[in-house]
PyMOL Python script that loads the backbone (N, CA, C, O; Angstrom):
from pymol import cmd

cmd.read_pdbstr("""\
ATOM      1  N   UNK A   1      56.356  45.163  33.230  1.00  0.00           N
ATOM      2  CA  UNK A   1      55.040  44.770  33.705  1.00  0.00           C
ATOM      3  C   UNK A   1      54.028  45.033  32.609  1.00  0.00           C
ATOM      4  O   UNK A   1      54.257  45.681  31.588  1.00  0.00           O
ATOM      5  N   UNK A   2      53.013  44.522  32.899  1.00  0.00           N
ATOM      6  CA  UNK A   2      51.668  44.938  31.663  1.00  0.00           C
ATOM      7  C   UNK A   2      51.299  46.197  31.864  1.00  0.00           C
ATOM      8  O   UNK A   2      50.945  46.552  32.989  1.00  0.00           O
ATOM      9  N   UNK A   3      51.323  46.945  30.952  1.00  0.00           N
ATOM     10  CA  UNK A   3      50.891  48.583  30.230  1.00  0.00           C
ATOM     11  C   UNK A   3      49.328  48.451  30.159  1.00  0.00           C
ATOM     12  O   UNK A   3      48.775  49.550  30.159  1.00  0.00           O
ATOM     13  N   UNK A   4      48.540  47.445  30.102  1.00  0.00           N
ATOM     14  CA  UNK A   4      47.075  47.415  30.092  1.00  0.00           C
ATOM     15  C   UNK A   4      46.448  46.980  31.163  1.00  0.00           C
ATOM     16  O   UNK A   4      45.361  47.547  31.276  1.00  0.00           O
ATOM     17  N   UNK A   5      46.639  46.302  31.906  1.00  0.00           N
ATOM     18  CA  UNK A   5      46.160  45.771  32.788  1.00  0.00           C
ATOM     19  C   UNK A   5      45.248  46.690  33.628  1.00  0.00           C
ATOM     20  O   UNK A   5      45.306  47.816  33.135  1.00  0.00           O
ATOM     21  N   UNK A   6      44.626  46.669  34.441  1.00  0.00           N
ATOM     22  CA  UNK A   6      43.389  47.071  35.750  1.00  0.00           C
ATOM     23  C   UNK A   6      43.640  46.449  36.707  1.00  0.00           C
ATOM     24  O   UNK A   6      43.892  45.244  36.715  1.00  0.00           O
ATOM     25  N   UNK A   7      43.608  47.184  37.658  1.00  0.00           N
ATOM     26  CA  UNK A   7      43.474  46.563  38.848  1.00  0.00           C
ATOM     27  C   UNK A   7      42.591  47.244  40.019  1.00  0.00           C
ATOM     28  O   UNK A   7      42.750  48.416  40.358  1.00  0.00           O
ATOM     29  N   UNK A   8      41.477  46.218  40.697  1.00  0.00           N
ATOM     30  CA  UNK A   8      40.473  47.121  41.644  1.00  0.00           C
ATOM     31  C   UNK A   8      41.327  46.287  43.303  1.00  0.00           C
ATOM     32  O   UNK A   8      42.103  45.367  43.558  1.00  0.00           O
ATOM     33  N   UNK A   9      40.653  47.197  43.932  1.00  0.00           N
ATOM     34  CA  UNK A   9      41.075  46.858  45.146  1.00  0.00           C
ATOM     35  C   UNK A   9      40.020  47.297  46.130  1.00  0.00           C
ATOM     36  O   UNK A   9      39.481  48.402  46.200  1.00  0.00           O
ATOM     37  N   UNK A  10      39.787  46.022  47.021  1.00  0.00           N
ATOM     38  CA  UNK A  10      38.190  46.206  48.079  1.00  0.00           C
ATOM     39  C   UNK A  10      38.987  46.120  49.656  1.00  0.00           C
ATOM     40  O   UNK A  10      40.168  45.844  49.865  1.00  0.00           O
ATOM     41  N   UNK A  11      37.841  46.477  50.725  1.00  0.00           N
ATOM     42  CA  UNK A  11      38.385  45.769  51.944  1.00  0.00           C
ATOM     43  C   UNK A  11      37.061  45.533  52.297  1.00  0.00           C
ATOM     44  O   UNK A  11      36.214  46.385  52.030  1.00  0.00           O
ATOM     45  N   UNK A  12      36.658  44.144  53.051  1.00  0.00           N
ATOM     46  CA  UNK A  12      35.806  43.668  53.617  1.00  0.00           C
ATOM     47  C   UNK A  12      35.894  43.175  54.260  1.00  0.00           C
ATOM     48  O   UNK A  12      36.265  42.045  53.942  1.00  0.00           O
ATOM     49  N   UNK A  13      35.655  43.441  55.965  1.00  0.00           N
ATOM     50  CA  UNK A  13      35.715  42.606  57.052  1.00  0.00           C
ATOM     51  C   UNK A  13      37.248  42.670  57.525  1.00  0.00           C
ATOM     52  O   UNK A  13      37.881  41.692  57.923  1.00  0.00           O
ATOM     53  N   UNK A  14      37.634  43.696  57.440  1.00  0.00           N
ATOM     54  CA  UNK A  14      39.310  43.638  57.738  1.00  0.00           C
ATOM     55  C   UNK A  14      40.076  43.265  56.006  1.00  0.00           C
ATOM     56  O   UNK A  14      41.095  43.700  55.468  1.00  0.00           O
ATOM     57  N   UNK A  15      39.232  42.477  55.637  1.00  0.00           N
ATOM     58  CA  UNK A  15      40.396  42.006  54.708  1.00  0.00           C
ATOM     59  C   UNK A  15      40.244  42.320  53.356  1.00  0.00           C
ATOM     60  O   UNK A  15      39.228  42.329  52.661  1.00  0.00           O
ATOM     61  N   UNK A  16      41.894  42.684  52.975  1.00  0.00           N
ATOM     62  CA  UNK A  16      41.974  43.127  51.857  1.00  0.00           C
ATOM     63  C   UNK A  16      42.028  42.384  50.480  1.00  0.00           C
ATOM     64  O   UNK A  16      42.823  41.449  50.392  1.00  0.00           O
ATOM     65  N   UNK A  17      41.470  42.621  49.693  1.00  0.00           N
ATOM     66  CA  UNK A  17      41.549  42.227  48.177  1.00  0.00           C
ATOM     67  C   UNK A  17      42.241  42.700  47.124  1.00  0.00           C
ATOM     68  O   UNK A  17      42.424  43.915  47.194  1.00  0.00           O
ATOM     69  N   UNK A  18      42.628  42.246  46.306  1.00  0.00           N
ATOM     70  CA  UNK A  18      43.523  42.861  45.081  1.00  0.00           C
ATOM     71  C   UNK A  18      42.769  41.880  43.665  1.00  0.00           C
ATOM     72  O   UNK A  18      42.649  40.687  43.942  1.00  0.00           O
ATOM     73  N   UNK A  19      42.370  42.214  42.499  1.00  0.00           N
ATOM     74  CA  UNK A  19      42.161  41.803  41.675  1.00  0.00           C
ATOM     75  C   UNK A  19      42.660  42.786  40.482  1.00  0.00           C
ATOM     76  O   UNK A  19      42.540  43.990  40.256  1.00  0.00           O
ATOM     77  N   UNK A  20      43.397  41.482  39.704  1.00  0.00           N
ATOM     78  CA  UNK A  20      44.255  42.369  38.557  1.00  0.00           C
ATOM     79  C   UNK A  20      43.605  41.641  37.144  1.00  0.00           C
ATOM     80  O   UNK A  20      43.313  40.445  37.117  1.00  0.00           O
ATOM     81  N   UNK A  21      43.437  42.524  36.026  1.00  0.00           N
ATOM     82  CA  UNK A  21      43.031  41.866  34.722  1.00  0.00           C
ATOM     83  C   UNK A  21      43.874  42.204  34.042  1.00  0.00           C
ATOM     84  O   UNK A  21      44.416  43.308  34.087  1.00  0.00           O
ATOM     85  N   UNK A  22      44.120  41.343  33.321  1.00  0.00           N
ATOM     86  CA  UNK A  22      45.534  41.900  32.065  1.00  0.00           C
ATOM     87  C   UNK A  22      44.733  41.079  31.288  1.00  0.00           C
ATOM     88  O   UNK A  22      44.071  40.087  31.595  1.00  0.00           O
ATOM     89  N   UNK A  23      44.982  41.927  29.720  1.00  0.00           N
ATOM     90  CA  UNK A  23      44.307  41.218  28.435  1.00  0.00           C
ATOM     91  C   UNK A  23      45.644  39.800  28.160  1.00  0.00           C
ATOM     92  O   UNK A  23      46.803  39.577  28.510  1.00  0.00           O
ATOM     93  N   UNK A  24      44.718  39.227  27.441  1.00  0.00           N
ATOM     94  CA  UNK A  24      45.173  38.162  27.347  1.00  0.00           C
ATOM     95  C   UNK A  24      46.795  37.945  26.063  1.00  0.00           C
ATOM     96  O   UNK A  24      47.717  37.130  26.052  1.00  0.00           O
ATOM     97  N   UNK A  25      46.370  39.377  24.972  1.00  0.00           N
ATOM     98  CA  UNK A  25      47.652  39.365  24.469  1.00  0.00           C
ATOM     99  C   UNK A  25      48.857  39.724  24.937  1.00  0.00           C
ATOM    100  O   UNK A  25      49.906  39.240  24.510  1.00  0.00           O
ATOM    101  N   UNK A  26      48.766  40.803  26.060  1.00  0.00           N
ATOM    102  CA  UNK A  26      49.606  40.764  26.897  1.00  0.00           C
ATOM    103  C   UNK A  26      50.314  39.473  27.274  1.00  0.00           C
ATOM    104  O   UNK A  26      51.277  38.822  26.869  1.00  0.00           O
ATOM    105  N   UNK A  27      49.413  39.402  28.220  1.00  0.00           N
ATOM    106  CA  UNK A  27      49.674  38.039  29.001  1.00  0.00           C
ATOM    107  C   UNK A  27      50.895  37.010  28.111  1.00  0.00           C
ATOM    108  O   UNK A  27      52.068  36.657  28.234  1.00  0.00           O
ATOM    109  N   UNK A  28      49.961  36.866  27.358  1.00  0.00           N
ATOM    110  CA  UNK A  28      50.846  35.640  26.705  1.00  0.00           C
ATOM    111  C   UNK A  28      51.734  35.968  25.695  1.00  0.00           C
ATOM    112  O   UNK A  28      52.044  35.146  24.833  1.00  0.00           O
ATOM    113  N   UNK A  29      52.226  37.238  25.727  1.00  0.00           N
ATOM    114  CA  UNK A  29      53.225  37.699  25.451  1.00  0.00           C
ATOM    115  C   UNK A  29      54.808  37.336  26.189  1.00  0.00           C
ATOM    116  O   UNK A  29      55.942  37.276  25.714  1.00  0.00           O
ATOM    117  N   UNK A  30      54.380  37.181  27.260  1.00  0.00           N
ATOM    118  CA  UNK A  30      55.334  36.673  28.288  1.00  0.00           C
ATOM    119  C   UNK A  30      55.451  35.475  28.762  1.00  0.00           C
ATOM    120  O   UNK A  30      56.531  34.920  28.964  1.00  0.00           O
ATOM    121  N   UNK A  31      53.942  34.818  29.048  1.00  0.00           N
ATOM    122  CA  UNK A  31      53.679  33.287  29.391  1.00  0.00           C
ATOM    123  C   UNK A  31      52.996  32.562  28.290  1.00  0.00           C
ATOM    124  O   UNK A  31      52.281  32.819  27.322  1.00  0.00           O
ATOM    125  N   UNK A  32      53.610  31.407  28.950  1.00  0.00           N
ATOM    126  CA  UNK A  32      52.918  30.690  27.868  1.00  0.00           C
ATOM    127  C   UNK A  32      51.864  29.320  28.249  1.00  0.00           C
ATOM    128  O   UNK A  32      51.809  28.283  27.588  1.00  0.00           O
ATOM    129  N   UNK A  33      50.947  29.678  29.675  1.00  0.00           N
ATOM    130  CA  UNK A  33      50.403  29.149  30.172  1.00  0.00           C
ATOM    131  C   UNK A  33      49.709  29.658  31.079  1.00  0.00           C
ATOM    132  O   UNK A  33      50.105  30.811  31.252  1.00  0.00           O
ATOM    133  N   UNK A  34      48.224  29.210  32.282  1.00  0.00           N
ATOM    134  CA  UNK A  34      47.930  30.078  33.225  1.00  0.00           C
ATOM    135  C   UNK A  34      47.932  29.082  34.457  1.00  0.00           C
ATOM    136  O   UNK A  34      47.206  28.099  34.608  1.00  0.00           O
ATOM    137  N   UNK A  35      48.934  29.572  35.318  1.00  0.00           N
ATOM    138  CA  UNK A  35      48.476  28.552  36.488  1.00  0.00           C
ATOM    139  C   UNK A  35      48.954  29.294  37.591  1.00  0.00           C
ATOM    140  O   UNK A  35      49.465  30.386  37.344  1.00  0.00           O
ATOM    141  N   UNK A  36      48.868  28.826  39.014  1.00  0.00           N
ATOM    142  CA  UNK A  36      48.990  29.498  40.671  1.00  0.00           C
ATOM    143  C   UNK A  36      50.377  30.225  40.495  1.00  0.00           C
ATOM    144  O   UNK A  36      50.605  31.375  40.869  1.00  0.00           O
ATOM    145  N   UNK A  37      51.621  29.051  39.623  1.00  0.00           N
ATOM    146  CA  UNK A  37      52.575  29.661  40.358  1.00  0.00           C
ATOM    147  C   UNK A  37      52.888  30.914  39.502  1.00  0.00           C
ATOM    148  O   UNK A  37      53.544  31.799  40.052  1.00  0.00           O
ATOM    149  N   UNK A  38      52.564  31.060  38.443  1.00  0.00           N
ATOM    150  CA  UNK A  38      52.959  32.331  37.545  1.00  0.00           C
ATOM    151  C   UNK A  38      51.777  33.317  37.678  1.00  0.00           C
ATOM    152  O   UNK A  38      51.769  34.275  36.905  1.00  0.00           O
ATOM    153  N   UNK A  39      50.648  33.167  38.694  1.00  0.00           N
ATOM    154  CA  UNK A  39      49.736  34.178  39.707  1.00  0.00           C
ATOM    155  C   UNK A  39      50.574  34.883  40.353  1.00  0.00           C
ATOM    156  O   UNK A  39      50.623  36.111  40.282  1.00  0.00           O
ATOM    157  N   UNK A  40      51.534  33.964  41.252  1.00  0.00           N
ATOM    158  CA  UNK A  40      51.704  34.523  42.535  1.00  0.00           C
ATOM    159  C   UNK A  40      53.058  34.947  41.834  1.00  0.00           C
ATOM    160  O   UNK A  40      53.474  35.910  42.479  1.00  0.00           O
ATOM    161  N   UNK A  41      53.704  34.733  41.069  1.00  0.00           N
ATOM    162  CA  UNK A  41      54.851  35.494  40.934  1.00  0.00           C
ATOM    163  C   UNK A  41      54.750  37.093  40.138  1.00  0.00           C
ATOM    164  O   UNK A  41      55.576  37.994  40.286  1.00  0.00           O
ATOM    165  N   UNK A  42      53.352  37.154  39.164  1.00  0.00           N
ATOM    166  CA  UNK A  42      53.110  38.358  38.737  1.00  0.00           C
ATOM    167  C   UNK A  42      52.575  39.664  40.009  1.00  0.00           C
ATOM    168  O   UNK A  42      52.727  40.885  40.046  1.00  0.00           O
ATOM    169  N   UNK A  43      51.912  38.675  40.935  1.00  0.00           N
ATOM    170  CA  UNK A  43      51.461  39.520  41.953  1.00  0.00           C
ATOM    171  C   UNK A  43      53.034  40.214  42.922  1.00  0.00           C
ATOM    172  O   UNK A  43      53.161  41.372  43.319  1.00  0.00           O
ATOM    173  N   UNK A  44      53.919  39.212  43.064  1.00  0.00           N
ATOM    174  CA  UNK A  44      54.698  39.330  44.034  1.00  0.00           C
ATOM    175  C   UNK A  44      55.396  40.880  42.957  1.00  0.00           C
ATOM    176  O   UNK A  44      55.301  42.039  43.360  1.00  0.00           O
ATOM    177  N   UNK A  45      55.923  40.563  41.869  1.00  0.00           N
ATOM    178  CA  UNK A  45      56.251  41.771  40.994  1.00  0.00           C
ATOM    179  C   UNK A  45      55.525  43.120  41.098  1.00  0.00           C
ATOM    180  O   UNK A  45      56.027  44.214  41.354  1.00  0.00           O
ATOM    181  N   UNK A  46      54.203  42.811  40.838  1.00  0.00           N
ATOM    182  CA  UNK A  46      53.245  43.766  40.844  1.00  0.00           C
ATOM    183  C   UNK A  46      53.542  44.850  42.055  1.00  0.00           C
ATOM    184  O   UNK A  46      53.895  46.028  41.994  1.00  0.00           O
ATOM    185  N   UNK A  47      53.276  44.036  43.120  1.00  0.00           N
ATOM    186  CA  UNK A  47      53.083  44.501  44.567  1.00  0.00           C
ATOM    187  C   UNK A  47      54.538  45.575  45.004  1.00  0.00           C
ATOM    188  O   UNK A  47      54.632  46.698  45.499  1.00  0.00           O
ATOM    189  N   UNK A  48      55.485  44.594  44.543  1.00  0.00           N
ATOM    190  CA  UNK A  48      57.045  45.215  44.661  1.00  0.00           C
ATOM    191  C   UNK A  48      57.355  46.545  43.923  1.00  0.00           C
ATOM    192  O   UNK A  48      58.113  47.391  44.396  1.00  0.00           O
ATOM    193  N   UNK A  49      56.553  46.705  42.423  1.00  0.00           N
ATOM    194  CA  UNK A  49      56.567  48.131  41.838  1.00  0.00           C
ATOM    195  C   UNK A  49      55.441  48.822  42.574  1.00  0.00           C
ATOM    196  O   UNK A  49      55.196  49.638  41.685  1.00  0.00           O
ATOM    197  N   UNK A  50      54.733  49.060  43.348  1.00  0.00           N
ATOM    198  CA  UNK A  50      53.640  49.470  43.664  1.00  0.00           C
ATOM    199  C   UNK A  50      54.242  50.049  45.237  1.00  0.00           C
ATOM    200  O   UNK A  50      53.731  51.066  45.705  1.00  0.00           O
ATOM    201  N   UNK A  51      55.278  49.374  45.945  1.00  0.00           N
ATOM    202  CA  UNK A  51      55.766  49.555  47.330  1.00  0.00           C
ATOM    203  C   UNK A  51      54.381  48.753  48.140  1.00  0.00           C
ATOM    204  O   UNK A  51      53.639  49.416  48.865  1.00  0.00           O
ATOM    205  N   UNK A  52      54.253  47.899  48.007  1.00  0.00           N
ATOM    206  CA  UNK A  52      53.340  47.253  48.766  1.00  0.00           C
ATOM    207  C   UNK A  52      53.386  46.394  49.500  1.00  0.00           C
ATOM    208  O   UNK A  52      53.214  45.325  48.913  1.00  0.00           O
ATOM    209  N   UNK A  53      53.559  46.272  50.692  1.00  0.00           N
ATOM    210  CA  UNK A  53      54.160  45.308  51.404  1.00  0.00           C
ATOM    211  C   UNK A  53      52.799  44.296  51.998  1.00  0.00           C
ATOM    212  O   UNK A  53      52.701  43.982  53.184  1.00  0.00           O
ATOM    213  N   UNK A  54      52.158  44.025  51.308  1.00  0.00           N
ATOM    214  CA  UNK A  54      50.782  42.918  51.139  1.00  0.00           C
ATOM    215  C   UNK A  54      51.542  41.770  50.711  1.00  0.00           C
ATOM    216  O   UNK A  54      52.557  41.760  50.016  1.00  0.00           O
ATOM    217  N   UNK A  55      50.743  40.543  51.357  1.00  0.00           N
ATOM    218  CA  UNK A  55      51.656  39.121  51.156  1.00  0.00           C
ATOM    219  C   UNK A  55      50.124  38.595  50.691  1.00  0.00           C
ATOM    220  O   UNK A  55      49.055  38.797  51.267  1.00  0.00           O
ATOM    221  N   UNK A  56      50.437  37.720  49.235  1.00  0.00           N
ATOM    222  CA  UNK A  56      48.979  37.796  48.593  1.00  0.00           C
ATOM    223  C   UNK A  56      48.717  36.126  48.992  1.00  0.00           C
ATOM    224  O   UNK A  56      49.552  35.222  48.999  1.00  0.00           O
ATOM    225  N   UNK A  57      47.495  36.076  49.264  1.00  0.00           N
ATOM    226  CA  UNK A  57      46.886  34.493  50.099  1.00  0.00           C
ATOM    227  C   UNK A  57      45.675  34.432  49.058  1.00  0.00           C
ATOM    228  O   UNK A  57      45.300  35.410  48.412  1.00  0.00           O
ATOM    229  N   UNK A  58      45.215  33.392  48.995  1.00  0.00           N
ATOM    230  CA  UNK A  58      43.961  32.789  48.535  1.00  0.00           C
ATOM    231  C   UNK A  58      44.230  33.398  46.816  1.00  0.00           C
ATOM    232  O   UNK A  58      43.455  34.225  46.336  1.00  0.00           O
ATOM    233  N   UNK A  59      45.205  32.952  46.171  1.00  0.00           N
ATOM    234  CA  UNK A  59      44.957  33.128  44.581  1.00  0.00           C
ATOM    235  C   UNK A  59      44.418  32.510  43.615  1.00  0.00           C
ATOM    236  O   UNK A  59      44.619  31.296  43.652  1.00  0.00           O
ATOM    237  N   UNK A  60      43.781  32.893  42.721  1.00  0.00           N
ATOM    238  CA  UNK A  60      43.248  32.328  41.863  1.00  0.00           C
ATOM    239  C   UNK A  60      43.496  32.946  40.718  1.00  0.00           C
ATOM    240  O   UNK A  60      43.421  34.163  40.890  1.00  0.00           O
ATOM    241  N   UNK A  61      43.760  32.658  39.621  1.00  0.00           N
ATOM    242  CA  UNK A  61      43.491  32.796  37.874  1.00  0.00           C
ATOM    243  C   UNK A  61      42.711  32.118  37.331  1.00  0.00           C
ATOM    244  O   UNK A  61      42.357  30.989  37.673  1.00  0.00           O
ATOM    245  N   UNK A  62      42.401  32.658  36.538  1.00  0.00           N
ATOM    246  CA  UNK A  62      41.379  32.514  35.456  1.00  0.00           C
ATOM    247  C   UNK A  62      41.044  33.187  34.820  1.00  0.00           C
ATOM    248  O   UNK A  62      40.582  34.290  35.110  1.00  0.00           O
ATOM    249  N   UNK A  63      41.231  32.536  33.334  1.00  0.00           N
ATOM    250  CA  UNK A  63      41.336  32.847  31.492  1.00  0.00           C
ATOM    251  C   UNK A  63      39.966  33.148  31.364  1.00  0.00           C
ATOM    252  O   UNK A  63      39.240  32.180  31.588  1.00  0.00           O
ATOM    253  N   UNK A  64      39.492  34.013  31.122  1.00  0.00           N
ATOM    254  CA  UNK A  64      38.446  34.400  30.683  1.00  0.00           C
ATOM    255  C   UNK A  64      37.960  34.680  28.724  1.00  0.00           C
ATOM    256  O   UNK A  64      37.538  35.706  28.190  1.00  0.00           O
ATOM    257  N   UNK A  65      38.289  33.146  28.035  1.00  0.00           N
ATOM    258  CA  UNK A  65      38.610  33.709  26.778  1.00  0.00           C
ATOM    259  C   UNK A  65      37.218  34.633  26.215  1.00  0.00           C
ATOM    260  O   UNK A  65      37.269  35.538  25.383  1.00  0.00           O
ATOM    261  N   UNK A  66      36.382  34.287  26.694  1.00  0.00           N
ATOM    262  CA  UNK A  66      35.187  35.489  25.752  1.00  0.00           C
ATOM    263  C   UNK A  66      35.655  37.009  25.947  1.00  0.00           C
ATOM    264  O   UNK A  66      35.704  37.781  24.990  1.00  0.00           O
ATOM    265  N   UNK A  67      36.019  37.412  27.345  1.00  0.00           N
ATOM    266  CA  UNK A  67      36.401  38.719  27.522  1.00  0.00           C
ATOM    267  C   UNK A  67      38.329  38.969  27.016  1.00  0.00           C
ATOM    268  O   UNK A  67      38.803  40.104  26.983  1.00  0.00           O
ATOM    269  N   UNK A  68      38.913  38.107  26.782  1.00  0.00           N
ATOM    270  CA  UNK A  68      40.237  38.208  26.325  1.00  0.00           C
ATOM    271  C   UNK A  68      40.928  38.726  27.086  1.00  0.00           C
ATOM    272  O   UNK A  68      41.724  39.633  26.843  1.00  0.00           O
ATOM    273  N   UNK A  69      40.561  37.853  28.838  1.00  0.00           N
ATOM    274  CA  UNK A  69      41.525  38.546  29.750  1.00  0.00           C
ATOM    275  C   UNK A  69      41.998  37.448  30.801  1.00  0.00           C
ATOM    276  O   UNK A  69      41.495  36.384  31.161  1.00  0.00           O
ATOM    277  N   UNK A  70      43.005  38.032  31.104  1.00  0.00           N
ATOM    278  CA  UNK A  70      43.387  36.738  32.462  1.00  0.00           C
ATOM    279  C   UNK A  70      42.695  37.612  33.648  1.00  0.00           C
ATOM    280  O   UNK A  70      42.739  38.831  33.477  1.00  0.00           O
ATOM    281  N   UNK A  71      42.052  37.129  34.847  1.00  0.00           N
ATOM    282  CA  UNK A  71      41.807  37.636  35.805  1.00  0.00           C
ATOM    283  C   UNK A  71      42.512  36.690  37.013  1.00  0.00           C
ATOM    284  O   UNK A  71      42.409  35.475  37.179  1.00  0.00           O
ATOM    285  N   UNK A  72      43.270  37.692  37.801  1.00  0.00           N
ATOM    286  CA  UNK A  72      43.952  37.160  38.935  1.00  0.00           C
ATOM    287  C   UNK A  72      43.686  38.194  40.216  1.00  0.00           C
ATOM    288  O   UNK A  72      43.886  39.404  40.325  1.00  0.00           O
ATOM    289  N   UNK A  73      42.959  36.851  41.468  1.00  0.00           N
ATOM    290  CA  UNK A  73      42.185  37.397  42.687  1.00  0.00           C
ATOM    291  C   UNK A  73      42.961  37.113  43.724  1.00  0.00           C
ATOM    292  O   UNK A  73      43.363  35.949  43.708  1.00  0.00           O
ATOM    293  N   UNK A  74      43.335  37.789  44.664  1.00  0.00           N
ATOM    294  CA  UNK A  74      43.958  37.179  45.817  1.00  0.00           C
ATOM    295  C   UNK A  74      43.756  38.034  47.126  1.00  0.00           C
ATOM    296  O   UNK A  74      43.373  39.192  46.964  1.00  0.00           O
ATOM    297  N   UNK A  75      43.941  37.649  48.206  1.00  0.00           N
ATOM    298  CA  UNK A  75      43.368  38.467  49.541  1.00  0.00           C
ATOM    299  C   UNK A  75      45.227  38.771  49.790  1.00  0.00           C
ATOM    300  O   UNK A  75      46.220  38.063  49.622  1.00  0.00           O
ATOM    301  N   UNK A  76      44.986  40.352  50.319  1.00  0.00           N
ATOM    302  CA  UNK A  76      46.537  40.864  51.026  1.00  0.00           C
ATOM    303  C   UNK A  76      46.287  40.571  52.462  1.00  0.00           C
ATOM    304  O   UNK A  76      45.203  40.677  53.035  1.00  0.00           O
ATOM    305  N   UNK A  77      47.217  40.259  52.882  1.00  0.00           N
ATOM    306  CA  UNK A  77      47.777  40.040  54.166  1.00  0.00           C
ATOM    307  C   UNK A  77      48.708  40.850  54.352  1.00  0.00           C
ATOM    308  O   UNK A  77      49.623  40.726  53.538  1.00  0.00           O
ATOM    309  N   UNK A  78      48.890  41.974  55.433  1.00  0.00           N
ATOM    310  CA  UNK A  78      49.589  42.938  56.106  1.00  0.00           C
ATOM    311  C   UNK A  78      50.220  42.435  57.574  1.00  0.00           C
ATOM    312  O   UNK A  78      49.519  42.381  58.584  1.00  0.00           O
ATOM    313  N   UNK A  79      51.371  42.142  57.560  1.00  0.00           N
ATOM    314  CA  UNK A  79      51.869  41.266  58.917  1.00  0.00           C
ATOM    315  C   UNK A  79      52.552  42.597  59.373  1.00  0.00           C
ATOM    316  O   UNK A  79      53.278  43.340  58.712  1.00  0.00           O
ATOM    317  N   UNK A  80      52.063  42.732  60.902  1.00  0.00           N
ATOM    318  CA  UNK A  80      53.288  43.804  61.340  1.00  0.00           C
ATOM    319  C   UNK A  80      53.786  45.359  60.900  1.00  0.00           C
ATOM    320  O   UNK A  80      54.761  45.895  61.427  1.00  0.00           O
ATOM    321  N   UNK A  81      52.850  46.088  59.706  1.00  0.00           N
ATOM    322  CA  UNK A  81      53.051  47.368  59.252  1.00  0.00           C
ATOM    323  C   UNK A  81      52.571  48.176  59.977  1.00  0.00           C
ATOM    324  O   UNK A  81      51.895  48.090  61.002  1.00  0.00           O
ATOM    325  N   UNK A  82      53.103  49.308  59.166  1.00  0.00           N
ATOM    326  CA  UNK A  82      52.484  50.445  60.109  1.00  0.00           C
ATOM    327  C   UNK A  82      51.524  51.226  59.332  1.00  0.00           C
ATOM    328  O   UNK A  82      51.244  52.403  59.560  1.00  0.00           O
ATOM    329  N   UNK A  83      51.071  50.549  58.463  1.00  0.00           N
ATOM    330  CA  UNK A  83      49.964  51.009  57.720  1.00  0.00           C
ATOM    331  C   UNK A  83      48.621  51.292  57.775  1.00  0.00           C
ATOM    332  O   UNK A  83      47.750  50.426  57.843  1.00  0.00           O
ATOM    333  N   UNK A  84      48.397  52.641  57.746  1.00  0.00           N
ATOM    334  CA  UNK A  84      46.961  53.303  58.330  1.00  0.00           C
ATOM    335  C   UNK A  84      45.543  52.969  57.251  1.00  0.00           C
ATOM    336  O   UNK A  84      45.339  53.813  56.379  1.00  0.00           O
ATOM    337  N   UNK A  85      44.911  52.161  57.299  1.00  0.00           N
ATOM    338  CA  UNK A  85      43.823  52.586  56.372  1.00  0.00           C
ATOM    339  C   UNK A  85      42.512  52.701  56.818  1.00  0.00           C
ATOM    340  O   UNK A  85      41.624  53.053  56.041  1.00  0.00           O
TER     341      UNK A  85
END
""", "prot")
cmd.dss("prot")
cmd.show_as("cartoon", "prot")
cmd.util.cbc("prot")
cmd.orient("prot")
């Protein structure tokens, strides 16, 4: 996984957020492009080292070249846990 990356995490209105930044040399260390489906497959990774059983909805990326970062946004969805927050 990326060694640099950030990631914040909000809840508003019930619902949860996840936003991850990885610099962009990272990034494209591994890919060699930015689009939904290589979002949702870094998230699905992400989430899986983390023990997170969040199913990520509403994604978006976007290259941010002035700041030299990919930013990837998506809302968690919790179906059925028993998770207290």
């Amino acid at each position: 996984m990326f060694n640099e990356s950030r990631e914040t995490r909000t809840v508003r209105d019930g619902v949860y957020h996840l936003s991850l930044q990885i610099p962009e040399k990272e990034y494209f260390l591994v890919y060699d492009n930015v689009s939904e489906n290589i979002a949702l497959e870094i998230l699905n990774h992400y989430l899986k080292i983390h023990q997170d059983d969040g199913e990520p909805q509403n994604i978006n990326i976007n290259y941010n070249r002035n700041a030299h970062m990919i930013n990837i946004e998506a809302d968690l969805k919790y179906i059925g846990n028993a998770k207290k927050h």
